[in-house]
C-alpha positions as CSV (number, residue, x, y, z in Angstrom):
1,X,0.0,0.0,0.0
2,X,1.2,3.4,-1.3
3,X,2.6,5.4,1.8
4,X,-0.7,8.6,2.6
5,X,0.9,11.8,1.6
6,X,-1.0,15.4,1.5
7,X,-0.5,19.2,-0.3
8,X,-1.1,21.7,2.2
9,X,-1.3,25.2,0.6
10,X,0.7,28.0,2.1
11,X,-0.7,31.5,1.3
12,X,0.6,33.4,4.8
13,X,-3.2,33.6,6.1
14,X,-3.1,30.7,8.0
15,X,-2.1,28.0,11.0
16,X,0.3,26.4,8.7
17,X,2.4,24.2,11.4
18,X,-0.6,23.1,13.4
19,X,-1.9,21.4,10.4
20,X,1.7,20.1,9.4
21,X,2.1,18.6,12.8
22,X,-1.4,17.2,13.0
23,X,-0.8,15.0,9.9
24,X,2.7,14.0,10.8
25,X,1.5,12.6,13.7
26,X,-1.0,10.6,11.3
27,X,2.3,9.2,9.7
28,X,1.2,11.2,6.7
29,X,3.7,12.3,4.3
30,X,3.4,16.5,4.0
31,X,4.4,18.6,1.0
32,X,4.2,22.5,1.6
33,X,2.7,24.4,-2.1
34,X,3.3,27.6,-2.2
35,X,3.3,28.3,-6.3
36,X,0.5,27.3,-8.6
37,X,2.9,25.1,-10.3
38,X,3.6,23.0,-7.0
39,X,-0.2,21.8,-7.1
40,X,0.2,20.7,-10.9
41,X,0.7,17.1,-9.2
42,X,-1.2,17.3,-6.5
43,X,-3.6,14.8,-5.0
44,X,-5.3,15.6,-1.6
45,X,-4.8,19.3,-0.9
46,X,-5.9,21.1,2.2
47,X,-6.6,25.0,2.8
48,X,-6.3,26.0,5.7
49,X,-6.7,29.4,6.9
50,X,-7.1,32.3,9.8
51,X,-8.2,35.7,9.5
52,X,-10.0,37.7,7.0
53,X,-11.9,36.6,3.7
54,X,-10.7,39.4,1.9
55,X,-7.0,38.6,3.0
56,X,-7.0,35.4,2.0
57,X,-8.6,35.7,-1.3
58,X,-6.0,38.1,-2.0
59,X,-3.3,36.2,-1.2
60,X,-4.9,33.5,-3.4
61,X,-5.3,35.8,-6.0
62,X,-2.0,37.2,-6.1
63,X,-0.2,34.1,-6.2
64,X,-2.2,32.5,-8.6
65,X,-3.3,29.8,-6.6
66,X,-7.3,30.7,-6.7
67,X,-6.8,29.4,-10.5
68,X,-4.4,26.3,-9.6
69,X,-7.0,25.2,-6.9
70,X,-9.8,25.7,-9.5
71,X,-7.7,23.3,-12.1
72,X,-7.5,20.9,-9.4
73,X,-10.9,20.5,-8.8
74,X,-11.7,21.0,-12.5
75,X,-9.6,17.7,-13.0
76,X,-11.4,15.8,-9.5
77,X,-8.9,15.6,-7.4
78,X,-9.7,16.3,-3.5
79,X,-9.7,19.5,-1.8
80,X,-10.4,19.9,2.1
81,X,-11.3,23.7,3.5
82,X,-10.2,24.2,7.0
83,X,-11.9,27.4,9.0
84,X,-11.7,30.1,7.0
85,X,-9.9,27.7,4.4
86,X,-13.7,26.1,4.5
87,X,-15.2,29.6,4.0
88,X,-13.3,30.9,1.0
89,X,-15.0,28.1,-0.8
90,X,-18.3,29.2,-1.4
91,X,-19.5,31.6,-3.8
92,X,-18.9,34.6,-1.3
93,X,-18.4,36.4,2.0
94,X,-19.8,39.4,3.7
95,X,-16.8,40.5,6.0
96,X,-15.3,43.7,5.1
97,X,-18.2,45.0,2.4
98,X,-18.1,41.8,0.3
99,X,-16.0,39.8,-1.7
100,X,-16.4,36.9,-4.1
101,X,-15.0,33.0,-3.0
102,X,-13.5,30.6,-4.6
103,X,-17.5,29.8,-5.5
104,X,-17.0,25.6,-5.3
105,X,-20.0,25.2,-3.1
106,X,-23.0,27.2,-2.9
107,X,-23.7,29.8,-0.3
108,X,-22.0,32.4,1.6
109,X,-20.7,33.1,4.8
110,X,-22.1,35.9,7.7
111,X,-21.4,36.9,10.9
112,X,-22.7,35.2,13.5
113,X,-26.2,37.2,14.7
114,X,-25.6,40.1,17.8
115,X,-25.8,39.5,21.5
116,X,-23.6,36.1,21.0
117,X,-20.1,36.4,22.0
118,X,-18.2,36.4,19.3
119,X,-16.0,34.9,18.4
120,X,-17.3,31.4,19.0
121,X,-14.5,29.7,20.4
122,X,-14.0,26.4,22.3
123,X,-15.3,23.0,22.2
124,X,-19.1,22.3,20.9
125,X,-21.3,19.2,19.6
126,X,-21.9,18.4,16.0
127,X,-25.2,17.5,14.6
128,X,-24.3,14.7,11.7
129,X,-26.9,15.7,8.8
130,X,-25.2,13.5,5.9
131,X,-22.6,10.6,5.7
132,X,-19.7,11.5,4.0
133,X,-15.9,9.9,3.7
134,X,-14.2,12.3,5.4
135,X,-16.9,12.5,8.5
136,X,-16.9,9.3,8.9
137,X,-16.8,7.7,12.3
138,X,-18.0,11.7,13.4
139,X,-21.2,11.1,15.8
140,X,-23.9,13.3,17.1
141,X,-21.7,13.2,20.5
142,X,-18.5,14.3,19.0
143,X,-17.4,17.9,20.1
144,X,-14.6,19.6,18.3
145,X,-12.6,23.0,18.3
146,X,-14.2,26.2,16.5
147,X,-12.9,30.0,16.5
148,X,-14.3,32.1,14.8
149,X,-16.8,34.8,13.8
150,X,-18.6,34.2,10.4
151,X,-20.3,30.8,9.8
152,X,-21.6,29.5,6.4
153,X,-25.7,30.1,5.3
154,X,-27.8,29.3,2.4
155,X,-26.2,26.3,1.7
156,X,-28.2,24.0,-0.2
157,X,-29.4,20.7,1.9
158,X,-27.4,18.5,-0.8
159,X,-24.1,19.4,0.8
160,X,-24.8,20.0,4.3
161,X,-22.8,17.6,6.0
162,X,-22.3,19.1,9.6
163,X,-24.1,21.2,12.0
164,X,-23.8,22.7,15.2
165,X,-25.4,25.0,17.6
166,X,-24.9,28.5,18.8
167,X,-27.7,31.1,19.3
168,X,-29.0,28.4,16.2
169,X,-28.2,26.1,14.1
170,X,-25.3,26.6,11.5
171,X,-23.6,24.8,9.0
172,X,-20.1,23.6,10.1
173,X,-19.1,21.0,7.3
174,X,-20.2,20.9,3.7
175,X,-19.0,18.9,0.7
176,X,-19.7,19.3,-3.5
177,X,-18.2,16.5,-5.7
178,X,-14.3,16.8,-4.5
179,X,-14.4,19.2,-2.5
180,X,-15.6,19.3,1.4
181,X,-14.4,21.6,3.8
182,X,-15.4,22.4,7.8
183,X,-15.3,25.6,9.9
184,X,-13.7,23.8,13.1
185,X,-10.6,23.1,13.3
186,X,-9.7,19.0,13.2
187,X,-5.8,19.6,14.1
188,X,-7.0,21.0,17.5
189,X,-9.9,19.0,17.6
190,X,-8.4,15.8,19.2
191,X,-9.1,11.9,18.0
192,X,-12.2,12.9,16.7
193,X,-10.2,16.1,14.2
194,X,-7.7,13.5,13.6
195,X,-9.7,10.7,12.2
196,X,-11.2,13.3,10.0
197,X,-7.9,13.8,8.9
198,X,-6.9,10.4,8.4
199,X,-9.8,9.6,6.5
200,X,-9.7,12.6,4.2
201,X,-6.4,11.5,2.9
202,X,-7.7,8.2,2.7
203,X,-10.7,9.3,0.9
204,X,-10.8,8.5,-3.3
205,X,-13.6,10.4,-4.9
């Protein structure tokens, strides 16, 4: 059996060595992309990302890499959005005025409603809504790690795969053909972030 290796893109607006770490520890084989032309032979590729939308669509966009990511998906390969890694991959979000995603999955992302403290940070129970390959073994008793203030909305039922509570229900995991991304963060998120992990890489759409 071929040894599991992983692309994790590296466009500054991010938690690059928590995510490095988290797959080493999975015995996983990491390559760091930084140029477009370093995903031309990419299989599974995460995004990760901190911060703001705007930011890191234009640190995409100036490197090129909002284009190489859309050539990977265009040729189905596997693509996992982490945080706001998971956010940039709709068709927009509303921080900062506005700004157009990487539009792979339908919807857009918000900030979360007043009166909640924000940002939502610690530990909280997902709500399984679909079965997917890289949630698999995730139950309706799993809690993992979130930070942040803007969650995902009008996404359509097809590729809701996660859900959690705070001041309502919100979308926390969502997948379209090869591409699936969630708001927590699985490298923080103990066993239960790194099975999802595991099984990503493991994953053959």
């Amino acid at each position: 059996m071929a040894k599991r290796s992983v692309t994790i893109l590296d466009h500054r607006i991010n938690n690059l060595a928590n995510i490095v770490n988290a797959f080493k520890v999975l015995g996983v084989d990491v390559r760091v992309a930084e140029r477009p032309e370093q995903l031309r032979d990419a299989g599974h590729v995460v995004l990760p990302g901190v911060g703001a939308f705007g930011a890191s669509m234009d640190a995409l966009e100036a490197k090129g890499l909002d284009e190489a990511l859309r050539q990977h998906v265009a040729a189905g390969k596997p693509l996992l959005g982490i945080c706001l890694g998971y956010q940039v991959l709709f068709d927009r979000g509303n921080e900062g005025g506005g700004r157009a995603g990487l539009g792979f999955i339908p919807g857009y992302s918000k900030r979360f409603e007043r009166g909640l403290p924000i940002p939502h940070v610690g530990w909280n129970r997902v709500q399984i809504v679909r079965e997917h390959p890289a949630t698999a073994g995730m139950r309706n008793t799993t809690y993992v790690y979130f930070t942040h203030s803007y969650h995902t909305a009008d996404v359509p039922d097809e590729n809701v795969l996660v859900c959690a509570d705070y001041g309502g229900n919100f979308v926390c995991g969502a997948a379209k053909d090869t591409v699936v991304g969630v708001q927590f963060h699985p490298e923080t998120s103990g066993a239960s972030g790194l099975r999802l992990l595991l099984h990503y890489v493991d994953w053959r759409p």
